[in-house]
N, C-alpha and C positions, 0 to 999 in steps of 0.2 A: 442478701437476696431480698427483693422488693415482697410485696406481699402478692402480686399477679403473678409471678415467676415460683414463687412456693405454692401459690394453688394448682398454677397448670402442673407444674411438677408431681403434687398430691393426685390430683386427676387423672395423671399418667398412670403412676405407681397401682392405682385402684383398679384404674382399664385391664394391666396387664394380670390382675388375679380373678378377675370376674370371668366366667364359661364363656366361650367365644358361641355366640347365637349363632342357629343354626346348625350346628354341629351334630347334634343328633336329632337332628328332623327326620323322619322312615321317608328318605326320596324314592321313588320309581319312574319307571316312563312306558307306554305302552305305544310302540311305533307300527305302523301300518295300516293304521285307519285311513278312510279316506280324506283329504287334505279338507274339504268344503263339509266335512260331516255329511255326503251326503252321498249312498252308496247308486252303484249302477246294477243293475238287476240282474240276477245271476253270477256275477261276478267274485273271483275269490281271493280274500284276504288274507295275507300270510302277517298275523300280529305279533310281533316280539315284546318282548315283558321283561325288563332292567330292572335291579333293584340297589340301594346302593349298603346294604347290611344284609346280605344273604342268609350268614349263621343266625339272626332274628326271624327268618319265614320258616313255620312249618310247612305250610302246603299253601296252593295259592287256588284258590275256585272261581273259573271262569264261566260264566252264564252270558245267555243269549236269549230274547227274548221273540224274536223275528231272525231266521233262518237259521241256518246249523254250521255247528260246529265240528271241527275234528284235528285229530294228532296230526295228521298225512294230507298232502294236498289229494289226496284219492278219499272222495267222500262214498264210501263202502260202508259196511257194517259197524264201524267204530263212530259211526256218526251221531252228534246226540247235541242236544240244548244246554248243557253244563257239564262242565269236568272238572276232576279233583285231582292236581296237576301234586306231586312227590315236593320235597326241596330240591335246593337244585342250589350250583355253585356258578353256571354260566348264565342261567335267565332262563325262559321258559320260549316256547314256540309254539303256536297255535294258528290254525287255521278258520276261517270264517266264512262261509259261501253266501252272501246274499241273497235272498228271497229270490224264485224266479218266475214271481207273477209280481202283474200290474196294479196297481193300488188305485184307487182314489184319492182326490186331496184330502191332506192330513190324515191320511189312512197308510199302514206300512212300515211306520218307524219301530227300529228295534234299539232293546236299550241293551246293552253291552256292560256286565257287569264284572269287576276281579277284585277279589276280596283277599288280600294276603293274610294269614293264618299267624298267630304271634309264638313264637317256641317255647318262650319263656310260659306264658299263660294259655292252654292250649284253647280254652272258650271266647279268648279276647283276640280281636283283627288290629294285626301291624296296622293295614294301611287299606280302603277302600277306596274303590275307581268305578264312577259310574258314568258313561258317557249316552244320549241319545244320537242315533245315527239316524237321519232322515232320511224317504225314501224320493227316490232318483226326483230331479228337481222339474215340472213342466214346463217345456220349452215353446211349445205355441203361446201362453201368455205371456212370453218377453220381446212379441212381435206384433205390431198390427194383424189384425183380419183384413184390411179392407189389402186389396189386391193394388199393384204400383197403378196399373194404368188409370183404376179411379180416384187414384192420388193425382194423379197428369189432370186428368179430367173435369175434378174440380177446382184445380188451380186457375186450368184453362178458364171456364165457369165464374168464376170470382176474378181474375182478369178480365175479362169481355166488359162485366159486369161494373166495374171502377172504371175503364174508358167509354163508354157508353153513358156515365153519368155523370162524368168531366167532359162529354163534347155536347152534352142537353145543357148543360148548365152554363155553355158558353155562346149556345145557339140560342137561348130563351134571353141572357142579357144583351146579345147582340140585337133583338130586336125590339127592343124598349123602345118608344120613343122618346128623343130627348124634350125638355120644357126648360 
């Protein structure tokens, strides 16, 4: 065997003893947020929370920094700004109600926080998720003010105004005299 055929062979050999990356990374996923990050007022969110080493979470704590939280989509008495969710073997369920008043710009965003808890070390966090969710996005600034017809209007106006000053410009050289 040549000497390229014995290294790539070595490099093989190496590959397959070395921890495959990635492997034990703490993956999660937390679905149900609004797609655009950006909620609609009042509105209620049913977040689901995946983990993919379950026997590593002790507990998982969900906070909210702008509107409330709860176990039930019935925001009653169990309603509250953080919770301190058990373990769990299927993922966790949580509900989220958006603010139901109107904000000013860049006023209103909440920040959405879930801290999974580590089993093995009970003072140390598996995995932390913090996401800002912005509040409803303004829709009159991604439109003109000015109204269609004074959009007609000045077109109208700025046309008049270009053939009016191509027929002077053709009446003032029509009358030159020639020499």
């Amino acid at each position: 065997m040549g000497v390229f055929q014995k290294s790539l062979l070595a490099l093989v050999a190496i590959t397959l003893f070395l921890p495959l990356s990635n492997a034990e990374d703490n993956i999660y996923r937390v679905d149900g947020l609004p797609s655009d990050l950006h909620y609609s007022t009042g509105t209620v969110y049913e977040l689901q929370i995946t983990a993919n080493d379950y026997d590593s979470i002790a507990a998982v704590t969900v906070g909210v920094t702008n509107g409330t939280l709860s176990l039930t989509n019935d925001f009653g008495a169990d309603s509250a700004d953080r919770f301190n969710l058990s373990s769990s073997e299927d993922g966790w369920t949580i509900f989220w109600k958006a603010p139901t008043e109107s904000f000013s710009l860049g006023e209103g965003n909440a920040i959405l926080t879930v801290a999974f808890g580590d089993d093995s070390e009970p003072s140390e966090i598996w995995a932390l998720y913090e996401v800002v969710i912005r509040s409803p996005e303004i829709k009159s600034h991604s439109t003109s003010g000015v109204p269609d017809w004074a959009n007609v209007l000045a077109w109208v106006g700025v046309s008049v105004t270009v053939l009016c000053t191509v027929a002077g410009s053709y009446v003032l050289r029509r009358d030159k005299p020639k020499h």
